[in-house]
C-alpha positions in Angstrom: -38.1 -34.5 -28.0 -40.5 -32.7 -30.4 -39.6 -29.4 -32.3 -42.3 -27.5 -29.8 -40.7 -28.9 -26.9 -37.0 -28.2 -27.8 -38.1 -25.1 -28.8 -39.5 -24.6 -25.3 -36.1 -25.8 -23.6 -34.0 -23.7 -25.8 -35.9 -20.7 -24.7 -35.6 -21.5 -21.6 -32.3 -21.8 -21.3 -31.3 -19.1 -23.1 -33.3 -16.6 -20.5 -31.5 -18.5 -17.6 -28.2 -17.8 -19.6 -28.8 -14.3 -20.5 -29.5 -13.6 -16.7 -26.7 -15.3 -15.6 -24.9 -13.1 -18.2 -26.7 -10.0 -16.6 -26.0 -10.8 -13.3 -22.2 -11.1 -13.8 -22.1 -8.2 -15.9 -22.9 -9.4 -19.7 -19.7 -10.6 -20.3 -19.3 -14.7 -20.8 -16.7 -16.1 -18.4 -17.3 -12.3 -15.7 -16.5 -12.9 -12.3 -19.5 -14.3 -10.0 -20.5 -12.2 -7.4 -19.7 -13.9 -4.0 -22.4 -14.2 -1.9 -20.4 -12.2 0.7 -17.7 -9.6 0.8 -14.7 -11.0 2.7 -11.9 -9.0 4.2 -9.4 -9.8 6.7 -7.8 -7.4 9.1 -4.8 -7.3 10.5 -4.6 -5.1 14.0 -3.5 -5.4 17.3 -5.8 -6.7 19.9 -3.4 -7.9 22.4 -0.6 -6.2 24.2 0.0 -2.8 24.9 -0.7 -1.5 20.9 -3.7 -2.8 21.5 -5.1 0.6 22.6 -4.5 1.4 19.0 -5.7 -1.7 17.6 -8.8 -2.3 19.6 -10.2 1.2 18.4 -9.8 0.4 14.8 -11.4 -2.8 15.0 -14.1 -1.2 16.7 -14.6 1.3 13.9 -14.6 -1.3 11.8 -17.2 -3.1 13.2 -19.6 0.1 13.0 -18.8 1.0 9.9 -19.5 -2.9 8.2 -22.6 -3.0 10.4 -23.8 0.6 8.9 -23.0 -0.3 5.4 -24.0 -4.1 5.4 -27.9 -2.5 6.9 -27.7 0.0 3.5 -27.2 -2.9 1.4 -23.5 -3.6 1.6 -20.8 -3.2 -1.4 -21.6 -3.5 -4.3 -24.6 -4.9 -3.4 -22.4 -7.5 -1.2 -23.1 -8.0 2.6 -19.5 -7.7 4.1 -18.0 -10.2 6.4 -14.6 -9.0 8.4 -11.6 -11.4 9.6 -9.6 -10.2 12.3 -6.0 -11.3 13.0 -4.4 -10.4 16.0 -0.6 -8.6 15.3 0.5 -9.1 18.5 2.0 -12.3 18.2 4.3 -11.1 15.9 5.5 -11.3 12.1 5.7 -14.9 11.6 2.6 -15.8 13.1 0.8 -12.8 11.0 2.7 -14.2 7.6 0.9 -17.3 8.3 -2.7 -15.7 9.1 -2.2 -14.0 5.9 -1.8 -17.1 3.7 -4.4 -19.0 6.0 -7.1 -15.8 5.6 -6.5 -15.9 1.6 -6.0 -19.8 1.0 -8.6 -21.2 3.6 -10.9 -18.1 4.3 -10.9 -17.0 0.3 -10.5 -13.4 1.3 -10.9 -10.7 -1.3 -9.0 -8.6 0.4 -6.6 -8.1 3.1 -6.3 -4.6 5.8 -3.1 -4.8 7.0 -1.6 -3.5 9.6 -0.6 -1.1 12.5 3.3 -1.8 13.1 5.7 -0.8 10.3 7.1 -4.5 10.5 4.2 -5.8 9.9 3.4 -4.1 6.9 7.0 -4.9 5.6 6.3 -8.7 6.5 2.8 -8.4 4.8 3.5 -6.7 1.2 5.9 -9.0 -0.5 3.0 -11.6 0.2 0.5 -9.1 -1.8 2.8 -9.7 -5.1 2.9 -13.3 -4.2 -0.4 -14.3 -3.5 -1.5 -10.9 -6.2 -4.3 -10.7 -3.7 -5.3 -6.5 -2.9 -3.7 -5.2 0.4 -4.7 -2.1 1.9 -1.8 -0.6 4.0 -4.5 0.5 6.5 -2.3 2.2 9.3 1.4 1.0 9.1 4.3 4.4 8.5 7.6 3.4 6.8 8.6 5.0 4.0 10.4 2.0 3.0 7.5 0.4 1.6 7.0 1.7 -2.1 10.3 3.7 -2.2 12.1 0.2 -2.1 10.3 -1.2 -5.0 7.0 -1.2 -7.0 4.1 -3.3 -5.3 1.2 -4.1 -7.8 -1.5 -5.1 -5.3 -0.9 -2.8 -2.5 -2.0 0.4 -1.6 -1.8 2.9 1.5 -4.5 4.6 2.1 -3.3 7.4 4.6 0.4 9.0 4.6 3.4 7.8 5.6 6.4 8.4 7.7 7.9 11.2 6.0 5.0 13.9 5.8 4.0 12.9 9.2 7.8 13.6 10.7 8.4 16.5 8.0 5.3 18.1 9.1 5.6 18.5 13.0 9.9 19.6 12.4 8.4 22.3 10.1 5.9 23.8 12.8 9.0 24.0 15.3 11.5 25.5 12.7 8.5 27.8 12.0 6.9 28.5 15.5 9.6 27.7 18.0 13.0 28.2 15.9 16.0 29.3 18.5 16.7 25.7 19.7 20.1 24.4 19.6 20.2 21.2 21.0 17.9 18.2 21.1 17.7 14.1 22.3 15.8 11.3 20.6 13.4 8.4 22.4 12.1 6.2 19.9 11.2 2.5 20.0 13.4 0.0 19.2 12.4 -1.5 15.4 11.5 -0.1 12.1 9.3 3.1 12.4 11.4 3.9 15.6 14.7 4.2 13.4 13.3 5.1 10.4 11.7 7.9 11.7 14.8 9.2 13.6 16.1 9.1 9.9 13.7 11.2 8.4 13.9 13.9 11.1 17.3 14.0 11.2 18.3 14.5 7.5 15.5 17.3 7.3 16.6 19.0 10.2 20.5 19.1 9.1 19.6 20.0 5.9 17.0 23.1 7.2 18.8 23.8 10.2 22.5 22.6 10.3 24.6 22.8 13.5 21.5 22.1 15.8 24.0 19.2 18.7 22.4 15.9 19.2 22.4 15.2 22.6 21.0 11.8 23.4 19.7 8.8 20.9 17.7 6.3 22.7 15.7 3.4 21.7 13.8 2.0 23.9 12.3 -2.1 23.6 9.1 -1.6 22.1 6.8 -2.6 24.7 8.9 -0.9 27.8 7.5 -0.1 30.7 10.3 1.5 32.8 12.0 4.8 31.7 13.5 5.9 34.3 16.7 5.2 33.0 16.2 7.2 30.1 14.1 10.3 32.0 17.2 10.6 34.0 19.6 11.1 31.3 17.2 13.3 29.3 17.4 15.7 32.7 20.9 15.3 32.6 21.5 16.6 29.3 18.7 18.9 29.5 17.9 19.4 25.5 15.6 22.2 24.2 13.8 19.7 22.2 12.8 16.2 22.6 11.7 14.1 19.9 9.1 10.9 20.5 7.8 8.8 17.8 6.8 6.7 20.6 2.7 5.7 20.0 0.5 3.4 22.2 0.7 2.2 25.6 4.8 3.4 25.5 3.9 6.8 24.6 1.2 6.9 28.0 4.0 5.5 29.9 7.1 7.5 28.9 4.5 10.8 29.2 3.4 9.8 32.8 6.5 9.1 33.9 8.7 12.2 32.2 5.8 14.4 34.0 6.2 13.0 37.1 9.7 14.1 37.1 9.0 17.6 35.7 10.6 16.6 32.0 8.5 18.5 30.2 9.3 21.8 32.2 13.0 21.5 31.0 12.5 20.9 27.3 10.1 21.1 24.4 8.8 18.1 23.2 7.8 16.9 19.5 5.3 14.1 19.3 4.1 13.5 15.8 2.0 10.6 16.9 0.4 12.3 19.9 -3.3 12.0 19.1 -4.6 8.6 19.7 -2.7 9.0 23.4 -4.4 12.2 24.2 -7.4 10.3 25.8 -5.6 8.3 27.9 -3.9 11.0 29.5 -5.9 13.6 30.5 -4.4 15.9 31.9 -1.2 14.7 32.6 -0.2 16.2 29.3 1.3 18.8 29.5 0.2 22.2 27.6 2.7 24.1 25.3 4.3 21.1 23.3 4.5 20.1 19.8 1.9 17.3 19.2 0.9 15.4 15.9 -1.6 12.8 14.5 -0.8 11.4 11.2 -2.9 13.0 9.4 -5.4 15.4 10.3 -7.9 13.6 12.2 -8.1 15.8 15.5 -11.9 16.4 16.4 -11.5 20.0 16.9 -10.1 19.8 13.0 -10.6 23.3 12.2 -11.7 22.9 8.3 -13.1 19.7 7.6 -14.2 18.7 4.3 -17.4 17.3 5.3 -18.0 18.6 8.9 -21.5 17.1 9.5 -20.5 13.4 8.3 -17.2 14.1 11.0 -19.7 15.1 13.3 -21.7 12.0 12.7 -18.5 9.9 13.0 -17.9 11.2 16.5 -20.8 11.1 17.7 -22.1 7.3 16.7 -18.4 5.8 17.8 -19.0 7.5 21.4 -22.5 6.6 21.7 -21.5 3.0 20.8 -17.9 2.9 22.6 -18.2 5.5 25.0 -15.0 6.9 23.8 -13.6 9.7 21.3 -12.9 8.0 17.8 -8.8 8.3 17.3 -7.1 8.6 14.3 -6.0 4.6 13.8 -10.3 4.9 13.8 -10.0 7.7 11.1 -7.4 5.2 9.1 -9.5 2.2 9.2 -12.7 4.4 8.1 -10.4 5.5 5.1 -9.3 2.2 4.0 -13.3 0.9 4.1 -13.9 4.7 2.1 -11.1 3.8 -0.3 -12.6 0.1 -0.2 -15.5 1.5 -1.0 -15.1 4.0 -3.7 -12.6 1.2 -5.6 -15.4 -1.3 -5.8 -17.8 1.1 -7.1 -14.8 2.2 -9.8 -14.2 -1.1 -10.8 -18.1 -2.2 -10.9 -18.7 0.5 -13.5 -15.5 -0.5 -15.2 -17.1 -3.5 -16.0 -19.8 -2.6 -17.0 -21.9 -3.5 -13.5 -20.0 -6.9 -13.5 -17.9 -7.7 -10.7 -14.4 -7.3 -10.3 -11.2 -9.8 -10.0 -8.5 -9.3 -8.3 -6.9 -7.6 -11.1 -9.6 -5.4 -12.0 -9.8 -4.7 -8.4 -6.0 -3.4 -7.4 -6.7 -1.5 -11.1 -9.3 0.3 -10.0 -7.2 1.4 -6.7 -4.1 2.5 -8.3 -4.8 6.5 -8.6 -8.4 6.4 -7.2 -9.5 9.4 -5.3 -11.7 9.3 -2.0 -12.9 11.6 0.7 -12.7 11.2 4.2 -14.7 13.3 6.7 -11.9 15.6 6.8 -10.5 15.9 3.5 -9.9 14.3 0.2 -7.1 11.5 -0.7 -5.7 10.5 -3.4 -3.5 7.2 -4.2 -1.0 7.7 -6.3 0.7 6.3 -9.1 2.8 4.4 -7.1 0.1 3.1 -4.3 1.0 5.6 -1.7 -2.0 8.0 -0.4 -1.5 11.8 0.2 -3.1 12.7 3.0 -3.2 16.5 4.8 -1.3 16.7 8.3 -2.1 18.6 11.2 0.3 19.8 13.8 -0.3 22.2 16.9 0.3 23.1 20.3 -0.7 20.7 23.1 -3.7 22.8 25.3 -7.0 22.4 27.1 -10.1 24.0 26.3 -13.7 23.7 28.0 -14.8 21.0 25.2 -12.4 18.3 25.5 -11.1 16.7 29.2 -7.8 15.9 27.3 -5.0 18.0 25.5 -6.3 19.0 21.6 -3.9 21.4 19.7 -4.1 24.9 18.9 -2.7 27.3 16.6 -2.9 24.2 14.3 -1.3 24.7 10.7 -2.6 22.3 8.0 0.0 20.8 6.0 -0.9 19.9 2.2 0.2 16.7 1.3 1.7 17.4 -1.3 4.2 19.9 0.5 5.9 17.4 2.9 5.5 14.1 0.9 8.7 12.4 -1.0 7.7 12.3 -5.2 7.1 9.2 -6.4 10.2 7.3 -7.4 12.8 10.0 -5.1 13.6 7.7 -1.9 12.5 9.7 1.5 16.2 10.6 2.7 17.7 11.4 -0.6 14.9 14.3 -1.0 14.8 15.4 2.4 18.8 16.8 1.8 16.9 18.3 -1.1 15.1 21.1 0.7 15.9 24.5 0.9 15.0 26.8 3.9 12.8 28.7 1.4 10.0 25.6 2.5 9.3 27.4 5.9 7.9 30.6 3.7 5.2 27.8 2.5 4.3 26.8 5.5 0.0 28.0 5.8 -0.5 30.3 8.8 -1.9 29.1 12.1 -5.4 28.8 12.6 -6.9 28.6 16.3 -8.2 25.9 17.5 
């Protein structure tokens, strides 16, 4: 080879180098930038949870298709993998090594049920593979033990218990007695937990009449209704969610339950629909987090607006709030590539540099602004109000809703839920905001 033409080779070579270099950042050895974005999701699109889990994937699927059309992230197209919860934890264990082993997932969305999510995290150390705790409630999570590559990007049990048993000390304080229905497994129990220790630590004395639990999945409560008129409460908490929630409201209203006792329902909201009026008005109702779409104060009220409106246009249906969650873990998603992009200096990330760049991100939802802490758990605002009925909505909404900061009702990192819940002092209820009508 002559000098002119080795010349000519080495130049060339070192301009292919030197944009391969760009490209990945201008750092030797950077990450390649896949040619898509892959994440798998984890919902339930089978059984009766499904009416949560079909929703989400739903808003999912709108909400890749809008951002893959504006150029995707990072400048990455976006390619979603859904798994189906409903066969339970073992098979979603195994979806979960097959998404990141076979698929080569970046990251993972998991999941709706409580079990699920404790089934799913100890694989994110394993595998150290990002997981975004997208919907899932117990407390248990990162109060049981640091979690490197996992992240909730919504609240958690004990703000979105706390919250609603605040409202009735607050707005409806003289009861004396009440009964618990909650489903059968982990945010059932752990839930009955949380409100429990709160309420005999703000209002001791108040007689437990009835704990039940329920199969998750039932579909007969008669059993249950009956004893619950029997023992005739003032309260009634439910935890229940999904397809149990529709069935133990329709069938406590056919009997007239809800005209003997006040009942709680922190996880009210994504049911609402679904029942129409057969809802009763007048009764304590919840949706963790504060994603009712008559929210009173949103952060960003025309990109709320536009959330609303697209999802019906396309679904032909009212976005609910495992909707809102899934649009905050693609937010979060979002905002932690961008974060971890510029931390590299427009390079893109590993999976280290990625679960960095979540750990104590903030991001805004349409409704307000979360923040991840520390430890991987989110703060996010909750809304609580009465069940009523308005001209705008053909389904029960709340009014005289009070927002909750997050901040007020959420455990500090490294306390365990319980332990600061006997913590409180009735001096809480004189935080509590003032009602605003809804």
């Amino acid at each position: 080879m002559t000098d002119a033409a080795f010349t000519r080779r080495a130049a060339l070579l070192g301009a292919a180098t030197a944009g391969s270099l760009l490209f990945a950042g201008g750092k030797a050895g950077a990450q390649q930038r896949p040619a898509e974005l892959k994440i798998g999701i984890t919902t339930f699109l089978s059984g009766p949870a499904s009416v949560f889990g079909v929703p989400a994937r739903q808003a999912a699927e709108m909400l890749f298709e809008e951002i893959n059309k504006a150029g995707g992230i990072g400048g990455v197209p976006v390619r979603a993998f859904f798994v189906d919860e409903g066969p339970g934890t073992d098979h979603l264990v195994g979806e979960y090594r097959r998404l990141v082993q076979n698929e080569g997932v970046q990251l993972i969305f998991a999941s709706i049920s409580s079990g699920s999510c404790l089934a799913c995290t100890p694989l994110s150390d394993e595998m150290r593979k990002t997981t975004v705790l997208w919907d899932c409630g117990t407390q248990r999570i990162f109060e049981e033990g640091p979690h490197p590559f996992a992240f909730r990007t919504q609240g958690y049990a004990t703000p979105e218990v706390l919250a609603p048993l605040l409202y009735l000390l607050k707005h409806k304080p003289d009861f004396r007695s009440i009964a618990v229905i909650n489903q059968d497994y982990a945010w059932g129990r752990d839930s009955w937990e949380i409100w429990k220790t709160a309420m005999d630590t703000l209002k001791p004395g108040v007689r437990v009449v009835a704990e039940m639990f329920p199969r998750f999945g039932a579909t007969d409560y008669s059993t249950e209704v009956t004893r619950l008129l029997a023992a005739r409460p003032d309260v009634i908490l439910s935890t229940h969610w999904g397809g149990d929630l529709v069935t133990l409201v329709r069938q406590a209203a056919e009997r007239r339950l809800f005209d003997r006792s006040t009942f709680v329902l922190p996880v009210a909201e994504a049911s609402m629909q679904i029942l129409g009026r057969t809802m009763p008005a007048g009764h304590v109702i919840g949706a963790r987090g504060d994603h009712w779409n008559n929210h009173p104060r949103p952060k960003d009220p025309e990109r709320l607006r536009r959330l609303v409106e697209d999802y019906r246009k396309r679904y032909n249906e009212y976005p609910i709030y495992p909707c809102h969650h899934m649009a905050q873990a693609i937010s979060a998603t979002q905002a932690a590539y961008a974060k971890a992009i510029q931390a590299k200096g427009g390079g893109w990330p590993n999976d280290q540099e990625l679960a960095n760049a979540f750990r104590g991100l903030t991001f805004d939802s349409p409704t307000s602004s979360i923040t991840l802490r520390e430890d991987g758990q989110g703060l996010e605002d909750q809304i609580v109000g009465m069940s009523s009925f308005n001209d705008r909505f053909p389904f029960a909404v709340p009014k005289d809703m009070v927002i909750f900061p997050a901040a007020m009702v959420s455990t500090p990192v490294g306390q365990k839920s319980v332990d600061w819940l006997k913590t409180l002092k009735p001096e809480i209820l004189a935080q509590v905001p003032a009602a605003i009508a809804g």
